[in-house]
C-alpha positions as CSV (number, residue, x, y, z in Angstrom):
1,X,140.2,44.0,98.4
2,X,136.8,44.5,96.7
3,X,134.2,41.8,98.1
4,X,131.1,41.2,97.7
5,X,128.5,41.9,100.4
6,X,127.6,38.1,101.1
7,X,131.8,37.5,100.9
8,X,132.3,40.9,102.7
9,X,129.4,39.6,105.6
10,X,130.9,36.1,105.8
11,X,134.6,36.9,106.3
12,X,133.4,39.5,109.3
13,X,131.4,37.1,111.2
14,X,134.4,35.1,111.5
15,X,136.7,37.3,112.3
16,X,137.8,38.3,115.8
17,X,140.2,41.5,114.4
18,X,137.4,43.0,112.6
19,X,136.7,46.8,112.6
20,X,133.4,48.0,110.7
21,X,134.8,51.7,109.2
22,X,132.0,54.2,107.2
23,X,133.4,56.5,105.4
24,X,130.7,58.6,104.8
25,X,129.5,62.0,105.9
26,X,127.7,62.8,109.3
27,X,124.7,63.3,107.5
28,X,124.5,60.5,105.4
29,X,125.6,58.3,108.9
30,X,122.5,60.2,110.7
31,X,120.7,57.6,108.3
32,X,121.5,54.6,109.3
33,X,125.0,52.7,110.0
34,X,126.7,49.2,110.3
35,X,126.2,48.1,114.1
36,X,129.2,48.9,115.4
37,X,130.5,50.9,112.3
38,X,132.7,53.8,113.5
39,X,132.9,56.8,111.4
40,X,135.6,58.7,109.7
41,X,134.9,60.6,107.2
42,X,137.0,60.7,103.7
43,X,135.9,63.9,102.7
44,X,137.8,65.2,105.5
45,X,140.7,65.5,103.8
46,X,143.9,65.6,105.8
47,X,141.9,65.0,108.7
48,X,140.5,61.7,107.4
49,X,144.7,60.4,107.3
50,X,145.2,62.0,110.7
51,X,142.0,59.8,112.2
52,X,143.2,56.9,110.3
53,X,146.6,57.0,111.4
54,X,145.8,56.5,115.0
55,X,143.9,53.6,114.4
56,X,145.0,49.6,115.0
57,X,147.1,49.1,111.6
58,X,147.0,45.2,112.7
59,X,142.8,45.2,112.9
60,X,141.2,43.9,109.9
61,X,139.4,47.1,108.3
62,X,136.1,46.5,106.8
63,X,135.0,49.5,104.8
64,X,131.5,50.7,103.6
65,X,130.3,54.4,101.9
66,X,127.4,55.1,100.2
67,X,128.0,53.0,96.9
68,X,131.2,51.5,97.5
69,X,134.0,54.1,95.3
70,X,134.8,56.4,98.6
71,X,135.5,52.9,100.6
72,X,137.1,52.0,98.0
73,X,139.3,54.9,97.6
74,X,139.7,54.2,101.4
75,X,141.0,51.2,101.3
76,X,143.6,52.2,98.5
77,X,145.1,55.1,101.1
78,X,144.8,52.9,104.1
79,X,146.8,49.9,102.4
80,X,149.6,53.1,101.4
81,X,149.5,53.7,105.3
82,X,150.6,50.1,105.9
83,X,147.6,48.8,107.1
84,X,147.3,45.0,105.8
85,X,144.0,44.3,105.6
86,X,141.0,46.2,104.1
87,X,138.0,45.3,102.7
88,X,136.0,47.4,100.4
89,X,132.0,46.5,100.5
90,X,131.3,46.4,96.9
91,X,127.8,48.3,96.3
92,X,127.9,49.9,99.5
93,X,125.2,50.5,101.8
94,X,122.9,51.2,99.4
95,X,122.6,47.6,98.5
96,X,123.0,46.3,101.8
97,X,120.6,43.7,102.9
98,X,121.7,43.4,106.9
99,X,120.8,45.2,109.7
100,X,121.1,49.0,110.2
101,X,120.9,51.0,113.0
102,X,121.2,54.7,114.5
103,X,124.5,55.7,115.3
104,X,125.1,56.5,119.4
């Protein structure tokens, strides 16, 4: 589900089964993340469906990239993998307004 960021922030601060996922490269990451985003990256390939596979299919998956059509894309393969819940930040990080930090 596509929502928008002040949707996509609202709907994360109240829930307790939330996972932040970025989507994006290492490099692009190095650059600022999500607190508490973890990273997988789609242009992995098979590796990005082998990471996602071992995650928590009953979390609630709240997915960012750079402009919002990776996560998007994302969220399209995760749902095909049977996980319920994803939402796709529409605009991405480039037009996101919270905080951002370094990644760990």
């Amino acid at each position: 589900m596509n929502l928008q960021q002040e949707d996509w922030i609202n709907q994360l601060e109240q829930d307790t089964n939330a996972v932040i996922l970025d989507v994006r490269t290492e490099g692009e990451c190095n650059e600022g993340i999500i607190p508490q985003a973890i990273n997988i990256d789609i242009h992995k390939g098979q590796g990005f469906i082998y990471q996602i596979d071992e995650l928590d299919k009953s979390k609630n998956y709240y997915v960012y990239c750079r402009s919002g059509a990776r996560s998007e894309q994302a969220c399209h393969l995760m749902n095909q993998m049977g996980f319920g819940n994803t939402f796709n930040l529409l605009g991405g990080i480039m037009q996101w307004q919270g905080e951002v930090v370094s990644p760990e």
